[in-house]
Steps between C-alpha positions, in 0.01 A plus 500: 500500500614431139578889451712519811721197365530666170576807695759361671650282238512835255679677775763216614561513113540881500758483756724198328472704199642841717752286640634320205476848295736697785738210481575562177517910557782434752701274288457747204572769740834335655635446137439862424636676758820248453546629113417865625774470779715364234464804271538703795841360564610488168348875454759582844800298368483707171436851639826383746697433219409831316578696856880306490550599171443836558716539805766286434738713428403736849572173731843510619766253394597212730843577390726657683730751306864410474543208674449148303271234592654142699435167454440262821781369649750765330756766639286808573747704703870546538725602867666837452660506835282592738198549210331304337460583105193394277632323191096404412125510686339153607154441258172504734484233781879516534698702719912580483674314763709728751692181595563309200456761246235277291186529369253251759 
């Protein structure tokens, strides 16, 4: 009888002691694959910013050749009869106005 409840009693304290012990593991575990996820990412952003570098001057310019750049709101386009003549191109998420000529 006494053996069985030391038995028992050395076995309930075994399996706190597992428990408590891959608590701990998991939490350590979390926290490291955070920081390694971190380097990765930083690893990435560098290695992207190495790749630009190299290639910047292969991407083509957003520039268009010849004709200057608008501001919103301004004359982009003049009536030549029954033409119409670019005086300037509208920057991105702006479009030349048949109508009223502007920049909107």
């Amino acid at each position: 009888m006494e053996s069985s409840g030391i038995l028992i009693g050395l076995i309930i304290v075994g399996l706190f002691t597992v428990m408590c012990c891959g608590q701990v593991s998991q939490e350590l575990s979390s926290d490291e694959t955070q920081l390694s996820q971190q380097e990765a990412e930083k690893d990435l952003v560098e290695a992207m910013a190495v790749l630009l570098g190299r290639y910047q001057t292969h991407l083509p310019s957003t520039e268009k050749r010849g004709i200057a750049q608008c501001a919103m709101g301004s004359r982009c386009a003049v009536r030549l009869g029954p033409r119409i003549g670019k005086l300037c191109d509208c920057g991105r998420g702006s479009n030349c106005n048949s109508f009223l000529l502007k920049c909107i």
